[in-house]
DSSP file (Angstrom, degrees, kcal/mol; ACC not computed):
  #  RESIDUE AA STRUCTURE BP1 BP2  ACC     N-H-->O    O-->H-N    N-H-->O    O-->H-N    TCO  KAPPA ALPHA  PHI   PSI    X-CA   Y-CA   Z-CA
    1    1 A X     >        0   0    0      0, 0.0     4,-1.5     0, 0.0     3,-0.4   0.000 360.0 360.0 360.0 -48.5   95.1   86.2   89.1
    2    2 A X  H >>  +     0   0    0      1,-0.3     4,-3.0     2,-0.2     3,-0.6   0.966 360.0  51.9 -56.6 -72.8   96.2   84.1   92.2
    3    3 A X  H 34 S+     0   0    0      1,-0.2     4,-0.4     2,-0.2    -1,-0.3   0.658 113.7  48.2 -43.8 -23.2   97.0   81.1   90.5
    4    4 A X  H >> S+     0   0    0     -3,-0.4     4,-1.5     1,-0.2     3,-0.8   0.991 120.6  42.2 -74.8 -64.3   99.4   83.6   87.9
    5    5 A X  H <X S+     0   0    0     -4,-1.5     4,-3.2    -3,-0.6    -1,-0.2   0.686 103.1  54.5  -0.1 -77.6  100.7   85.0   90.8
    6    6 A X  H 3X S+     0   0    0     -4,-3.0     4,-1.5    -5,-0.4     5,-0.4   0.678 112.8  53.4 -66.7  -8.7  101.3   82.1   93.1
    7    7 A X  H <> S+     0   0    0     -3,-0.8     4,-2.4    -4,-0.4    -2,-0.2   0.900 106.4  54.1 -84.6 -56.1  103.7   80.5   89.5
    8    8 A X  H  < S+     0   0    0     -4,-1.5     5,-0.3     1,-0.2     4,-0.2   0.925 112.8  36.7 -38.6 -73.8  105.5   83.3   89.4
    9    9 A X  H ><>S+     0   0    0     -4,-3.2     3,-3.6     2,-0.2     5,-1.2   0.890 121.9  45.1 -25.2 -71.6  106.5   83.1   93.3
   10   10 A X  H ><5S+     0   0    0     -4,-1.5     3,-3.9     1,-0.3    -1,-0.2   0.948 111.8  54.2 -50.1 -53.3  106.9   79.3   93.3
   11   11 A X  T 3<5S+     0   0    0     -4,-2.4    -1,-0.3    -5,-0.4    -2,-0.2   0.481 110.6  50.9 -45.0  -9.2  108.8   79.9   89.8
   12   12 A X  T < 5S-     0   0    0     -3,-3.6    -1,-0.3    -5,-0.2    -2,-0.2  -0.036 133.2 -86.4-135.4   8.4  111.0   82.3   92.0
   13   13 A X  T < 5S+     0   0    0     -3,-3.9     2,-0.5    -5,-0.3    -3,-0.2   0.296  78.8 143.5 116.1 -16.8  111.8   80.1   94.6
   14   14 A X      < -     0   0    0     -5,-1.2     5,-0.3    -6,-0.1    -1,-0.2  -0.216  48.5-125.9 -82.2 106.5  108.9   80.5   96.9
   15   15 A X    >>  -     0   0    0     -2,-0.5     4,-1.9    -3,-0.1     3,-1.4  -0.114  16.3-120.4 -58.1 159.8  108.0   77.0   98.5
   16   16 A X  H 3>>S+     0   0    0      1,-0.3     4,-3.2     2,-0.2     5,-0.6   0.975 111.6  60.1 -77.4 -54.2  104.8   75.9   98.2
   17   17 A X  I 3>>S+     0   0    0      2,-0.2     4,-2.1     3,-0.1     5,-0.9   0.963 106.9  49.3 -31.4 -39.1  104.2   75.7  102.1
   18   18 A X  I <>>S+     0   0    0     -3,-1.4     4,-1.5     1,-0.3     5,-1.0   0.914 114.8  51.7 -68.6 -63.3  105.0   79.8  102.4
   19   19 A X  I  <>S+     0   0    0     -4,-1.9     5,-1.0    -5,-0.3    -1,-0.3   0.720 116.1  33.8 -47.4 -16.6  102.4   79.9   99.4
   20   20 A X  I  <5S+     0   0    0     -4,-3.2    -1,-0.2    -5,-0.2    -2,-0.2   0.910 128.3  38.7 -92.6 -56.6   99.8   78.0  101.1
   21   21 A X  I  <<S+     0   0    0     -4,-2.1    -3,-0.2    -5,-0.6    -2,-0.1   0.996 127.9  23.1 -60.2 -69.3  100.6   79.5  104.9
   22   22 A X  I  <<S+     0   0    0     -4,-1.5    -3,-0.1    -5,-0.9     3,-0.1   0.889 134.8  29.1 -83.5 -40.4  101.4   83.3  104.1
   23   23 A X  I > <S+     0   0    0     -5,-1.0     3,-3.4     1,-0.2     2,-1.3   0.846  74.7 156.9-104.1 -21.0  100.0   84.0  101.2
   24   24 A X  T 3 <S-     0   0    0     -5,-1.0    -1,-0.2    -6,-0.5    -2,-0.1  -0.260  82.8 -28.5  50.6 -83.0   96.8   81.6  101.1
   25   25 A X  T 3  S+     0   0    0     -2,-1.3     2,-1.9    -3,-0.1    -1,-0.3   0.186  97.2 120.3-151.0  14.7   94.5   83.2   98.8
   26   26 A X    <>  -     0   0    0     -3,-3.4     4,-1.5     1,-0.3     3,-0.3  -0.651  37.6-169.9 -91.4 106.7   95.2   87.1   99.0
   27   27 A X  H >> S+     0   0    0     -2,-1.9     3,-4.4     1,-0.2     4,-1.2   0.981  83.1  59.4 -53.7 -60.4   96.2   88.0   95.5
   28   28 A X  H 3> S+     0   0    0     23,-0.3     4,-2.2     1,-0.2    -1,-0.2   0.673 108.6  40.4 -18.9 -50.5   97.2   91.5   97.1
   29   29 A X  H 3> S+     0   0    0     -3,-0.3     4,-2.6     2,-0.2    -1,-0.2   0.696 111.8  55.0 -75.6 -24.8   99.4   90.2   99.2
   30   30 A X  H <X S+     0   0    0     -3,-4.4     4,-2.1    -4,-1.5    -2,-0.2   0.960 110.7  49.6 -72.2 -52.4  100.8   87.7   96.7
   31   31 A X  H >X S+     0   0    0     -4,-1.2     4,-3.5     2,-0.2     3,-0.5   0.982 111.8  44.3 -44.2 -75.7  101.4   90.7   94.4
   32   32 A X  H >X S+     0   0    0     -4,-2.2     3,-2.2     2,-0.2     4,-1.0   0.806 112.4  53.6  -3.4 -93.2  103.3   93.0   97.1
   33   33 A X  H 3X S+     0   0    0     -4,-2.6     4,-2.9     1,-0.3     5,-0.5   0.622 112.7  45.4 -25.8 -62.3  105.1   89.8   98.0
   34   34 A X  H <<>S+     0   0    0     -4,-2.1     6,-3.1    -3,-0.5     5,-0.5   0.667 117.8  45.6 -39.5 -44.3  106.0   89.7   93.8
   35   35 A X  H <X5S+     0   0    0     -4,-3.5     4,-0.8    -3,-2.2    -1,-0.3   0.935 119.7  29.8 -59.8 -55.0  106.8   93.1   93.7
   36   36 A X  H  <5S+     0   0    0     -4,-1.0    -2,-0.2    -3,-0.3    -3,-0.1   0.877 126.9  41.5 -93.4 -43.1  109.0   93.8   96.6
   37   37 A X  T  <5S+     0   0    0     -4,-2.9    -3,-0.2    -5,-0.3    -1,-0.1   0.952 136.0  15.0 -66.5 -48.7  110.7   90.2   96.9
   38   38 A X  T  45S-     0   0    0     -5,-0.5    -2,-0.2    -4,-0.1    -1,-0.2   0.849  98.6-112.3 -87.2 -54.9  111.1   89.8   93.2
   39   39 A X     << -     0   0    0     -4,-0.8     2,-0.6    -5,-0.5    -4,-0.2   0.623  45.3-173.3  44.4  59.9  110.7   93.0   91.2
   40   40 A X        -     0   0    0     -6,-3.1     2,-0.6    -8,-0.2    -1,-0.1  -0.658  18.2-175.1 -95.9 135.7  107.8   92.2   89.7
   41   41 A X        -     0   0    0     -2,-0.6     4,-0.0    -3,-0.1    -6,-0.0  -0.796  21.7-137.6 -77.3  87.6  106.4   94.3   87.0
   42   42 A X        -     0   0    0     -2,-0.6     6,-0.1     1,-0.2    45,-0.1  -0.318  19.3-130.8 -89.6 153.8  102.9   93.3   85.5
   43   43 A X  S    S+     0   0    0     43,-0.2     2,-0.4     1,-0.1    -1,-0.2   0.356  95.6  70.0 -93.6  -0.2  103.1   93.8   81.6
   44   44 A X  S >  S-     0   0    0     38,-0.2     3,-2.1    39,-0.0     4,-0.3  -0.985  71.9-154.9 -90.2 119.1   99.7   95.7   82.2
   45   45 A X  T 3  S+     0   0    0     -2,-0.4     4,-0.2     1,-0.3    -2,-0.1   0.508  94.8  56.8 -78.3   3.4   99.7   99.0   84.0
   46   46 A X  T 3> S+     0   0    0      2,-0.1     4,-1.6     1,-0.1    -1,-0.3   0.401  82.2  89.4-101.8   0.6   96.3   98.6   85.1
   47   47 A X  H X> S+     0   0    0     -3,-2.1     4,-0.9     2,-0.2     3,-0.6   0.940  75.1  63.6 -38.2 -67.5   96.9   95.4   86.8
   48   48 A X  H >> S+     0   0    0      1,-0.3     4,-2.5    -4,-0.3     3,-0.9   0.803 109.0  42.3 -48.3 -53.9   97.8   96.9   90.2
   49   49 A X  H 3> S+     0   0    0      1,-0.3     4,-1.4    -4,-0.2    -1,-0.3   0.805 104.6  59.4 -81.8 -18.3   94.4   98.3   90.6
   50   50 A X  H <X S+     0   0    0     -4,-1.6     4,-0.7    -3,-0.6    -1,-0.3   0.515  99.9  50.5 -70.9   4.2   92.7   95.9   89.6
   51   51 A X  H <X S+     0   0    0     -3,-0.9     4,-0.9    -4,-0.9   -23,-0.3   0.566 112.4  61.5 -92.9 -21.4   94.0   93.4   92.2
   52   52 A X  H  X S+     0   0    0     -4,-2.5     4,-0.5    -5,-0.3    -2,-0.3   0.998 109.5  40.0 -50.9 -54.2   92.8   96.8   94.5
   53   53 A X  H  < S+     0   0    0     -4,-1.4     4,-0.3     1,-0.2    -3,-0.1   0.744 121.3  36.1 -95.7 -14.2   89.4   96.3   93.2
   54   54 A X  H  X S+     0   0    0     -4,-0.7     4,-2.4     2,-0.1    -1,-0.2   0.513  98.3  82.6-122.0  -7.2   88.8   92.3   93.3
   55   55 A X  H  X S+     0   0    0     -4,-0.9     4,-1.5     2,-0.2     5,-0.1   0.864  89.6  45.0 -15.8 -71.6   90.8   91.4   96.5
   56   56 A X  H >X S+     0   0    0     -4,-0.5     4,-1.4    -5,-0.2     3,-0.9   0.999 114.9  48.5 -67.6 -61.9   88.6   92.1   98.9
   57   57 A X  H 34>S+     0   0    0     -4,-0.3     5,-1.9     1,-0.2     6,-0.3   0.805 114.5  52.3 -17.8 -62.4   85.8   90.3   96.9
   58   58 A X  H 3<5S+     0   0    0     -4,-2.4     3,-0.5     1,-0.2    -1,-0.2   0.772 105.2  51.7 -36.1 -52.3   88.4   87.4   96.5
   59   59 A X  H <<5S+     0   0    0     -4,-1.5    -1,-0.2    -3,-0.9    -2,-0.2   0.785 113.2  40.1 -86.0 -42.5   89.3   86.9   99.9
   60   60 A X  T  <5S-     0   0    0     -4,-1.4    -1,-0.3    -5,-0.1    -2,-0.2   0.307 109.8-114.2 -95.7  37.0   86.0   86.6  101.3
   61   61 A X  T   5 +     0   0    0     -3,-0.5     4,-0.3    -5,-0.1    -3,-0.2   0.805  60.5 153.6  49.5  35.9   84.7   84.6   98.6
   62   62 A X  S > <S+     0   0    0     -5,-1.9     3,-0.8     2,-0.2    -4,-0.1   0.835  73.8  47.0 -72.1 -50.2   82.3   87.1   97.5
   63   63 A X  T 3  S+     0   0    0     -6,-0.3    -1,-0.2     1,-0.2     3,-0.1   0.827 112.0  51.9 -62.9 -45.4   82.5   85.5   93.8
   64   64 A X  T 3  S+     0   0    0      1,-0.2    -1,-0.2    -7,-0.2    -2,-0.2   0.587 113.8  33.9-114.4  28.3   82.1   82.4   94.9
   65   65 A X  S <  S-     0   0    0     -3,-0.8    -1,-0.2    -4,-0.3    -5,-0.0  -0.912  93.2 -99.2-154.1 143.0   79.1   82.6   97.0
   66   66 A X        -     0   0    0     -2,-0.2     2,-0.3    -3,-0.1    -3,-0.1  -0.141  43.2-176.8 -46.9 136.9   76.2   84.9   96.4
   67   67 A X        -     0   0    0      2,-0.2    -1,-0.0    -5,-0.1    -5,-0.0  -0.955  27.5-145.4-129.4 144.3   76.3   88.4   98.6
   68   68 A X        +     0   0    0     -2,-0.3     2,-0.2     2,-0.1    -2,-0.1   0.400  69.5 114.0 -96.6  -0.3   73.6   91.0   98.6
   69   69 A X        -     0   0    0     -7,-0.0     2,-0.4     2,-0.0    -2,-0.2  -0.612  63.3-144.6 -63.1 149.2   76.3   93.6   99.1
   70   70 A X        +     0   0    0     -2,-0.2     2,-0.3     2,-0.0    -2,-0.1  -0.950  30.6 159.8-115.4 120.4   76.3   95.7   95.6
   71   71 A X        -     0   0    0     -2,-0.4     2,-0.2     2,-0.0    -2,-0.0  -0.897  33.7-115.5-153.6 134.2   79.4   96.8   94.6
   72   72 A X        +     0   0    0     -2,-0.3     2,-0.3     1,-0.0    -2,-0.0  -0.343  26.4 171.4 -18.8  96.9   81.3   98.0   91.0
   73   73 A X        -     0   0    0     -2,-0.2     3,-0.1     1,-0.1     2,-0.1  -0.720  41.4-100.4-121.4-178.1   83.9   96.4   89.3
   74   74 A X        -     0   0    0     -2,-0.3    -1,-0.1     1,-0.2     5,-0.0  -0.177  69.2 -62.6 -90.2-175.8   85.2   97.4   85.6
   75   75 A X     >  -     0   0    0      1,-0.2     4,-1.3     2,-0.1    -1,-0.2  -0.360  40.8-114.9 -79.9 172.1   83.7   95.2   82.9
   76   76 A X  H  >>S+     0   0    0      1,-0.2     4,-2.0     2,-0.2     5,-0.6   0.831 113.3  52.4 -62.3 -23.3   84.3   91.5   82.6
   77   77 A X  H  >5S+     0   0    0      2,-0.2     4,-0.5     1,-0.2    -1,-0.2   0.823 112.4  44.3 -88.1 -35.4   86.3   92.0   79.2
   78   78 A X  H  >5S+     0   0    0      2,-0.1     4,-2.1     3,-0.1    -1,-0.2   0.845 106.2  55.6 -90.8  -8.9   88.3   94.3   80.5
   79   79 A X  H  <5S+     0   0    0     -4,-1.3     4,-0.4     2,-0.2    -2,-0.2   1.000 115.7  41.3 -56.6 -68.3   89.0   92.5   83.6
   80   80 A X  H >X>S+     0   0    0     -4,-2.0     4,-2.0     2,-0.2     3,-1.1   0.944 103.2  70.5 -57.0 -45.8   90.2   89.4   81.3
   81   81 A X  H >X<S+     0   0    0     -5,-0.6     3,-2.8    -4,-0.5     4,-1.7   0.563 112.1  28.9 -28.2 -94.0   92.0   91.9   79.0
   82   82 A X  H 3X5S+     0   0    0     -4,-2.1     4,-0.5     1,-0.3    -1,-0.3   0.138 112.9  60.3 -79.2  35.9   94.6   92.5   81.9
   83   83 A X  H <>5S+     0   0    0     -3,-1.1     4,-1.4    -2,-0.5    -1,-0.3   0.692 113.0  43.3 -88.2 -44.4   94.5   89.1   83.6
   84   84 A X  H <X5S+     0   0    0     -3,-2.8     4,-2.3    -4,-2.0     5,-0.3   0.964 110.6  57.7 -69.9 -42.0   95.7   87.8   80.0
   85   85 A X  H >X<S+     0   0    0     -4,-1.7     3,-1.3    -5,-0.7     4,-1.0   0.713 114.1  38.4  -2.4 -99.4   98.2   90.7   79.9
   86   86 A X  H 3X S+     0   0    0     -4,-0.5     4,-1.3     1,-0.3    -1,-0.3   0.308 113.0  50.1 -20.2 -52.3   99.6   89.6   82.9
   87   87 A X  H 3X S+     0   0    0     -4,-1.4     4,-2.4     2,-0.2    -1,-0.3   0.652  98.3  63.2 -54.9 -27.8   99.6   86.0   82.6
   88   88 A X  H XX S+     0   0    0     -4,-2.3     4,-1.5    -3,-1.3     3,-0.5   0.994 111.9  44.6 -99.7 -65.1  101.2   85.6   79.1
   89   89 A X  H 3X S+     0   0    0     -4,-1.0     4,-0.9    -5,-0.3    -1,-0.3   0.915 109.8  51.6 -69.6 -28.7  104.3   87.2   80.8
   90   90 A X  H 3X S+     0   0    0     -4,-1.3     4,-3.6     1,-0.2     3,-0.4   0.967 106.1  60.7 -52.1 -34.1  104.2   85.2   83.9
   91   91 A X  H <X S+     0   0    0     -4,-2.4     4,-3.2    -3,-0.5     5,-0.4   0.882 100.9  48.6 -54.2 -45.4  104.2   82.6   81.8
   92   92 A X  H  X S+     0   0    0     -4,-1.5     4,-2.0    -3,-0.3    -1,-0.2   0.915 113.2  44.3 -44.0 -53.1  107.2   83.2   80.2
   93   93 A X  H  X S+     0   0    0     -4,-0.9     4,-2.1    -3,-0.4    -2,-0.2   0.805 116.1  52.0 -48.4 -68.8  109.0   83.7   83.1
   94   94 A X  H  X S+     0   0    0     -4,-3.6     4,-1.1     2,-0.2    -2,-0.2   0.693 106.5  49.4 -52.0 -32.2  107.2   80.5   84.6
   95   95 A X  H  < S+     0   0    0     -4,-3.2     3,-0.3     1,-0.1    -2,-0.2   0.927 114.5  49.3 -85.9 -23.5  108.0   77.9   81.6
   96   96 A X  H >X S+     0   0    0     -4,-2.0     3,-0.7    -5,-0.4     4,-0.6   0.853 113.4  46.8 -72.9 -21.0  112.0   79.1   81.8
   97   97 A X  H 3< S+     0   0    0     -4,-2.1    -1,-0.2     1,-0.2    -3,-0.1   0.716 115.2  42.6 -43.6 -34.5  112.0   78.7   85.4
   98   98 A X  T 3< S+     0   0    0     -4,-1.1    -1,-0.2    -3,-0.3    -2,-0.2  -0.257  94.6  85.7-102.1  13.6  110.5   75.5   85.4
   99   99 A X  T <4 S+     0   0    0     -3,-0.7    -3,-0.1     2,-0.1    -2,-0.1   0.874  81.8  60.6 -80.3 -64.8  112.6   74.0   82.2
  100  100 A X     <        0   0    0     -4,-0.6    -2,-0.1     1,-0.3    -1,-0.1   0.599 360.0 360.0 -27.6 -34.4  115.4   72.8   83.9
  101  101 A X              0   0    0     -4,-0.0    -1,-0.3     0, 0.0    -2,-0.1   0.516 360.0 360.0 -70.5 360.0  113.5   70.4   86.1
């Protein structure tokens, strides 16, 4: 999800310093940012909440170091369901920005 995220932006102008500085690693924020700056849509309508539910988790590296907190997410298959959603249109988006160069 970041990495999709963070193509879009760069792919919409956003220099890689803002990504690195402002948005660093909060998909939330990355999204917002995608939304408001941009008008970006995600081609899944369950997208939005799920960067609500794996954010927080994201951001403190919850995923990528063991925590003894217990907490719910939806299943992994459906998780990847709308992360491909989602990508396969950034991607669009990303290889026509990114032809020209």
């Amino acid at each position: 999800m970041e990495l999709a995220l963070k193509a879009y932006l760069a792919a919409s102008g956003v220099s890689q310093k803002k990504l690195r500085s402002r948005v660093g690693h909060n998909i939330e924020l990355a999204f917002q940012y995608a939304q408001r700056r941009f008008g970006f849509t995600a081609a899944d309508a369950r997208f939005p909440e799920l960067v609500g539910w794996l954010a927080p988790f994201h951001l403190d590296h919850s995923f990528r170091y063991r925590k003894t907190q217990k907490f719910q997410l939806p299943p992994a298959s459906e998780a990847a369901e709308i992360i491909n959603n989602t990508a396969a249109e950034i991607e669009v988006h990303v290889r026509r920005e990114f032809s020209n160069l």
